[in-house]
C-alpha positions in Angstrom: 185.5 197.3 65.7 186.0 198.7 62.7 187.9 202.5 63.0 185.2 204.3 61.4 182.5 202.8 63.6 184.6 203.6 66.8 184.7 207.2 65.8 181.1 207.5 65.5 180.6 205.9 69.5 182.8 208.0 70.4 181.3 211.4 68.9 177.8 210.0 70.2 179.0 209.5 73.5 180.6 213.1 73.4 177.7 214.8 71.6 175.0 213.1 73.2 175.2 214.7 76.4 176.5 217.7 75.3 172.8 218.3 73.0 170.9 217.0 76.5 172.9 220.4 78.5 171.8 222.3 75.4 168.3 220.8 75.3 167.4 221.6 79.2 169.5 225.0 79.1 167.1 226.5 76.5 164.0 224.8 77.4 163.5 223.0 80.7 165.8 223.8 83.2 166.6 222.0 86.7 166.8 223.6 89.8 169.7 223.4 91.7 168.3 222.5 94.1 165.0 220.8 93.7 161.9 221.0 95.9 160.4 218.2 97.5 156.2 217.5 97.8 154.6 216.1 100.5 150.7 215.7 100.2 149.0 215.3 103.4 145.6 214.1 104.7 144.3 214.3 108.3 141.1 214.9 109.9 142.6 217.1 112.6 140.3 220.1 114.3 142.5 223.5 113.6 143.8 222.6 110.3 142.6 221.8 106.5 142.3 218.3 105.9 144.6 218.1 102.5 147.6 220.0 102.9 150.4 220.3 100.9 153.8 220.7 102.2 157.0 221.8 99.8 160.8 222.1 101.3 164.3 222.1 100.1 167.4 220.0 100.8 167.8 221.3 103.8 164.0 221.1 105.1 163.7 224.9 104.5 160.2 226.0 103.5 159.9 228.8 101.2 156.9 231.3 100.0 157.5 233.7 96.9 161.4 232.9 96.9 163.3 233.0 93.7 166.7 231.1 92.9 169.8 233.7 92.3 170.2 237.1 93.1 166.8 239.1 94.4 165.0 241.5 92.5 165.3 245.2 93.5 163.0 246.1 96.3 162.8 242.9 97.8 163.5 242.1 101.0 164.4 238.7 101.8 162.7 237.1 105.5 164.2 233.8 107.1 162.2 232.8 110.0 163.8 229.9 112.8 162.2 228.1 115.4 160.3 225.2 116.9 157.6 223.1 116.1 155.2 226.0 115.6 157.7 227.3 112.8 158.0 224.1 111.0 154.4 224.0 110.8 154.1 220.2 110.3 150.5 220.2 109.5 150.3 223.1 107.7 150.4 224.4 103.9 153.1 227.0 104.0 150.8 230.0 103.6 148.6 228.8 107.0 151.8 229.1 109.2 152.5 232.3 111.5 155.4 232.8 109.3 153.5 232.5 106.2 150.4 234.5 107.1 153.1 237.0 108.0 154.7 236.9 104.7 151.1 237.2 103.1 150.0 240.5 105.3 153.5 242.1 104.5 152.5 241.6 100.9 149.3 243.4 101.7 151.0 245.8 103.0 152.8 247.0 99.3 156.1 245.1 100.5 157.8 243.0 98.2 158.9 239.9 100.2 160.6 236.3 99.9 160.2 234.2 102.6 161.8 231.0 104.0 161.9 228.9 107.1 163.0 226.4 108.8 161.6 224.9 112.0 162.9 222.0 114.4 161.3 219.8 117.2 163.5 219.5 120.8 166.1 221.6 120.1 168.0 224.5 121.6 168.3 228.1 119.9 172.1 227.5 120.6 171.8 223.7 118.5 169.5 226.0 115.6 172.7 228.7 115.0 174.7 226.1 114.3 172.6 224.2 112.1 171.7 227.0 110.1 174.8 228.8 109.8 175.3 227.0 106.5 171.8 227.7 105.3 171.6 231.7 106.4 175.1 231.5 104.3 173.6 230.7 101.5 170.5 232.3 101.7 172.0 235.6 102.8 168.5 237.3 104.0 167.7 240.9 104.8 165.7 240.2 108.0 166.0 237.0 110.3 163.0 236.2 113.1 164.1 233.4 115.8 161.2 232.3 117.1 162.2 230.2 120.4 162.2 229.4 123.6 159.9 226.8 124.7 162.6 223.6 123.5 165.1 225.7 125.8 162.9 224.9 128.7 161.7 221.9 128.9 163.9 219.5 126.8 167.4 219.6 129.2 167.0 216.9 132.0 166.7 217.7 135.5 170.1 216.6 136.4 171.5 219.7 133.4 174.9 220.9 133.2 175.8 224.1 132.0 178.9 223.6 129.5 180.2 227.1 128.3 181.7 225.3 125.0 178.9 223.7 124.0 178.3 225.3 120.9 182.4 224.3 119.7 180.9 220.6 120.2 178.3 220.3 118.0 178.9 219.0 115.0 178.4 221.4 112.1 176.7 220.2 109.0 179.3 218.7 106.5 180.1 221.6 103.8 179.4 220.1 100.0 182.6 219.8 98.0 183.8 222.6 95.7 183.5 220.3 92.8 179.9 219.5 93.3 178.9 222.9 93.7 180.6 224.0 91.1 178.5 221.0 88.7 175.4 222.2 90.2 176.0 225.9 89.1 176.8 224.7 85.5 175.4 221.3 84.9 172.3 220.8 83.7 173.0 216.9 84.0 174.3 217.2 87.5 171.2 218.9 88.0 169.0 216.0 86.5 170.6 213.4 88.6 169.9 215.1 91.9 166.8 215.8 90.5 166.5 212.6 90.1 167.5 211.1 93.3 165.4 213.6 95.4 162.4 212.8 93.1 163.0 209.1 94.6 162.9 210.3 97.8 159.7 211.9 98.4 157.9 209.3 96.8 159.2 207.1 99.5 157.8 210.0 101.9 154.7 210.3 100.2 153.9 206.5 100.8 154.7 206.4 104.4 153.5 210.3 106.1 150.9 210.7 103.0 148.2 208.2 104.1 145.0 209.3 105.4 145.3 210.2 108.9 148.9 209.3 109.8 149.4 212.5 111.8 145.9 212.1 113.3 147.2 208.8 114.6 150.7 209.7 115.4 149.3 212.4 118.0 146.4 210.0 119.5 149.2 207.5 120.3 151.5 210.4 121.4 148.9 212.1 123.8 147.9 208.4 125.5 152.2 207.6 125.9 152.2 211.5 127.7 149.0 210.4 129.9 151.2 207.7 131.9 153.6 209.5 132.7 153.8 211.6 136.4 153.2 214.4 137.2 156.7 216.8 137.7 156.3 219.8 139.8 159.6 221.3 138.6 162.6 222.5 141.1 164.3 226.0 141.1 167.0 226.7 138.9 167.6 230.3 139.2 171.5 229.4 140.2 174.8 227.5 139.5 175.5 225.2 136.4 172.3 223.8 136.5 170.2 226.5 135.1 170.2 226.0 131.1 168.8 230.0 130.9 172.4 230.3 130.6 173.1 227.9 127.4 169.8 229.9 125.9 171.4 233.4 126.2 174.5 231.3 124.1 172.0 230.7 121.6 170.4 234.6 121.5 174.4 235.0 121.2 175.2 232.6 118.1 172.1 234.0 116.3 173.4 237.8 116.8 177.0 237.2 115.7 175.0 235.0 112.6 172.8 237.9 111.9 175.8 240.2 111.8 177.7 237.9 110.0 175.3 238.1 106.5 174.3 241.8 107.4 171.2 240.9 108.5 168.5 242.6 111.3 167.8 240.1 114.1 164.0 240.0 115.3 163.8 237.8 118.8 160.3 236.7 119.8 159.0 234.3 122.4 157.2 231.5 121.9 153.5 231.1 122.4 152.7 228.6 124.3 149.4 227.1 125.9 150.8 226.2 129.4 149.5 228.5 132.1 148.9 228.6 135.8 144.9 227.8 135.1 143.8 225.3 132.8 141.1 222.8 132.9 141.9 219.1 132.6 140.5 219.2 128.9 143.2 221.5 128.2 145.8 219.7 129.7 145.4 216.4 127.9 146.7 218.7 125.2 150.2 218.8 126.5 152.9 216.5 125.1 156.2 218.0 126.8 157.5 215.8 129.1 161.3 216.3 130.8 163.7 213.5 131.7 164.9 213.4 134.8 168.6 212.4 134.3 170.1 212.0 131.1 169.6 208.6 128.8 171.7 206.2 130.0 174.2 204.3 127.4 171.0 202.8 125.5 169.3 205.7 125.7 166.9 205.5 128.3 165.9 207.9 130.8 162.9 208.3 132.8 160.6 211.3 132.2 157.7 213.0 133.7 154.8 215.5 133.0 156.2 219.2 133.4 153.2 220.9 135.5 152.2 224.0 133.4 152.1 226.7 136.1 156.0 225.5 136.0 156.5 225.6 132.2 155.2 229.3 132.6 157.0 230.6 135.1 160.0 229.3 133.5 158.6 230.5 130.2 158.3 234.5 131.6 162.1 234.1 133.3 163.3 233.2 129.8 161.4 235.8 127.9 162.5 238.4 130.7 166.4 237.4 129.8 165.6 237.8 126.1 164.1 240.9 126.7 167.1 242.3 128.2 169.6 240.5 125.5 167.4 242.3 123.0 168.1 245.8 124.9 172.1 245.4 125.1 172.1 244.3 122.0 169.7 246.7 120.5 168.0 244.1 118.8 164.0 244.0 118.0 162.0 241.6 121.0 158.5 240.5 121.1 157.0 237.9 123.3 154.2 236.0 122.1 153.7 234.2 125.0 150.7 234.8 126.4 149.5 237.4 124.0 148.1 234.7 121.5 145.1 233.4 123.5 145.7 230.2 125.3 142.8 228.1 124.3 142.3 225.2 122.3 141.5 227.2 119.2 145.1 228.5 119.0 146.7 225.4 120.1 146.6 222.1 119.0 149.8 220.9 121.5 151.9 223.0 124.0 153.0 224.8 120.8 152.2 223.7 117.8 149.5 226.5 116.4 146.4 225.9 114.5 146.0 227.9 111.9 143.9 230.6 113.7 146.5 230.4 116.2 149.0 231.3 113.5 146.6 233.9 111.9 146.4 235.6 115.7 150.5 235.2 116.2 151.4 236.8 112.4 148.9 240.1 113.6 150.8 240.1 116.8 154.1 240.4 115.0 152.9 243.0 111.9 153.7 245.9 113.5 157.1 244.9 115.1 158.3 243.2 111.7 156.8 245.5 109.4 159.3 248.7 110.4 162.2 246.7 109.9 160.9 245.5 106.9 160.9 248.7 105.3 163.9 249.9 106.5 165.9 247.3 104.6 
């Protein structure tokens, strides 16, 4: 190849990407970290039938939340919890978190919200997931809404093991180098862009079908009808009360809350389990609890928790909270109980419809507004 010629490669190859980082800088920028869509369609009674559902990297959900540093005024929200929070048939704005965000805003507050919810897992298993993510959102006001996983998901034959938390494996940091790419590099950018784009396509074509949540829950309410009734057993004592692994978890999401300056708002789950509930409302209920724990390929047998159990367990957890929240000086609100327990609230055990959410974010107003403005 001529010398000349070789010159001129090697200037394109050099100046080519070099004019693409000054193209997107000035005119169409990528996000560091890019948004994913999922459009979804089920006929489900409680919820709109097309829904669309945006989240982040790390499954976080967010409502009026800018990139980089917040503007003056603003108060940044990041709300935790269990299937309720991550609001899986639900449009951002039609969550308890997100009609919360909505009647701060009413309110003349100017607020950013994000969230991040989880199915079957322990407050204490949520600090240390979203240690990395409170890092590096660094919010004003965090709300841990929990509870209900902390009941019913350890097996009957439950351990208490006071360094659990040390044990679970933390979420792999990203590399300096890449963050560093991502912060300056509008190609970087493009290719993750990119990549993620790939992904929720794939999504889209397998969870945005018509009706694959409609199914998904007809299939999971016939599994939960053959399983047996569980009457529950005392565990007010010794290692095998996990009310003691929950109080870690209240714990972890203090010292977290400390850790980014941040106020700490703990409230109880709602739940639709009481001590009086017509067989209508029980086919409803999808927790079930194993009775030892999964053998080496995983299985374990598991039966129906009876709900006048589930609630008095539910009140002896909410009572510890209660008086975590008093030591600590922290802000506490139960929900349990307070959001009518009827089938127009509650689609499952948890998971609220969107009146349910409506009736749960008024609930919550006055105890998150003060705190609100005091940031």
């Amino acid at each position: 190849m001529p010398r000349k010629l070789l010159s001129k490669v090697i200037i394109a190859l050099v100046a080519l990407p070099l004019l693409f980082e000054l193209i997107c800088w000035i005119f169409v920028r990528f996000p560091a970290e890019p948004l994913r869509v999922l459009d979804l369609n089920n006929d489900i009674p409680g919820f709109k039938k097309n829904v669309r559902i945006i989240f982040g990297e790390d499954q976080v959900r967010y409502l009026d939340w800018k990139e980089g540093k917040k503007p003056e005024g603003t108060v940044r929200i990041f709300c935790a919890g269990g299937i309720a929070t991550l609001g899986m048939l639900q449009a951002a704005e039609d969550t308890w978190w997100g009609q919360l965000h909505l009647m701060l805003k009413e309110k003349g507050l100017s607020v950013q919200t994000a969230s991040r919810g989880f199915d079957r897992i322990t407050a204490l298993e949520m600090a240390v997931a979203m240690e990395p993510v409170v890092e590096r959102l660094q919010p004003d006001v965090i709300i841990l809404n929990a509870g209900f996983d902390d009941v019913i998901i350890h097996p009957a034959d439950y351990t208490y093991d006071e360094n659990k938390s040390s044990n679970i494996n933390r979420p792999a940091e990203p590399s300096a180098l890449k963050t560093f790419l991502l912060q300056t590099s509008q190609t970087a950018r493009f290719r993750r862009w990119w990549a993620r784009d790939s992904e929720a396509k794939q999504m889209q074509n397998q969870m945005g079908r018509k009706d694959v949540y409609k199914r998904y829950f007809e299939d999971l309410k016939k599994e939960r009808e053959k399983l047996r009734r569980w009457e529950g057993m005392p565990r007010a004592a010794g290692l095998n009360d996990p009310l003691r692994e929950y109080v870690d978890g209240l714990a972890a999401w203090r010292d977290l809350a400390a850790k980014s300056k941040a106020k700490l708002i703990l409230t109880g789950e709602a739940t639709l389990h009481s001590d009086i509930m017509a067989p209508f409302e029980q086919a409803n209920l999808l927790a079930y609890i194993a009775l030892q724990k999964p053998d080496a390929e995983g299985r374990a047998r598991a039966e129906r928790p009876a709900p006048e159990w589930v609630m008095r367990e539910m009140n002896r957890f909410a009572s510890k909270a209660e008086s975590f929240a008093t030591t600590n000086k922290l802000t506490w609100v139960d929900l349990n109980g307070k959001v009518r327990q009827t089938l127009e609230n509650f689609f499952t055990d948890v998971l609220l419809t969107d009146a349910g959410s409506a009736e749960a974010a008024k609930i919550l107003l006055p105890v998150v507004e003060p705190v609100v403005r005091g940031k």
